[in-house]
N, C-alpha and C positions, 0 to 999 in steps of 0.2 A: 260839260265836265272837262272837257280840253283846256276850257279856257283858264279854269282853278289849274289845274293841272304847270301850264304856262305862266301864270304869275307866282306860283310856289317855286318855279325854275329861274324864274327871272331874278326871285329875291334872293333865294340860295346863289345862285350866280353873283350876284353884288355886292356877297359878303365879304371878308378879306380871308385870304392864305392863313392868318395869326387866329380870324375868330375860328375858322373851320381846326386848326391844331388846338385852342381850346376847346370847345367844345369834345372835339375825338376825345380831350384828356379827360374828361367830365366823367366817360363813359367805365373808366376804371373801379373809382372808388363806389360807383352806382352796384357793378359786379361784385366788388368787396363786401358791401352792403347786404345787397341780395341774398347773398350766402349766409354773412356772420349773424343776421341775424335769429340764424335756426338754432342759435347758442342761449338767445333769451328765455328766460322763465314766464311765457307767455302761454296761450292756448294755441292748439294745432292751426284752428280757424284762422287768429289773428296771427300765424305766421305763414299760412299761405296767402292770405291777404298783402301782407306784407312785402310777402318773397315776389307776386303778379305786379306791384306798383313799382318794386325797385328794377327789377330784372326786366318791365316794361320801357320805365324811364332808362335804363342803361342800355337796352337796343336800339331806343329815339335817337338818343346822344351821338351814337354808334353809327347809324347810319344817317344822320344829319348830317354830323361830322364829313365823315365819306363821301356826302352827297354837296357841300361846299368844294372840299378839298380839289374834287372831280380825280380824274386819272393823272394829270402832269403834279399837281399838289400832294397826291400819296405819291410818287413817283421820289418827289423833292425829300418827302420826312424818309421815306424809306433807307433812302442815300445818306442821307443824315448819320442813319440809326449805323449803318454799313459800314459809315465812313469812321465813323468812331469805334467800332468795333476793329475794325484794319490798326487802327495806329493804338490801342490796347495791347494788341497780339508784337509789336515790334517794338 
């Protein structure tokens, strides 16, 4: 099981800075999704159905994302997000 474990780390590790911020961004409109769909004229079933596949795929996204990025790469977007808000304010 380690060994799965270590090549799912190796790959995530080889990814790029650029794929792991797409992906995190993936995870947005997946939430959007999850939600808007309790708006449709559908049955209860087929929107809990619904809500389990998108709200699943937007936490994969989610912690993909996070799991490429690792800690210096959310560290980088964070400072980004920071940095642009500083010079908004001035």
């Amino acid at each position: 099981m380690s060994s799965f474990k270590d090549r799912v780390k190796s790959f995530l590790g080889g990814l790029s800075f650029r794929t792991g911020v797409i992906i995190l961004a993936l995870c947005v409109p997946c939430y959007i999704l999850s939600f808007a769909q309790m708006a449709l004229p559908i049955s209860a079933t087929a929107k809990g159905v619904l809500w389990f596949i998108l709200f699943g795929l937007a936490k994969t996204t989610q912690y993909a994302g996070l799991a490429i990025l690792g800690v210096e790469g959310w560290r980088r977007v964070k400072s980004k997000f920071l940095r642009n808000k500083d010079t908004k304010n001035n």
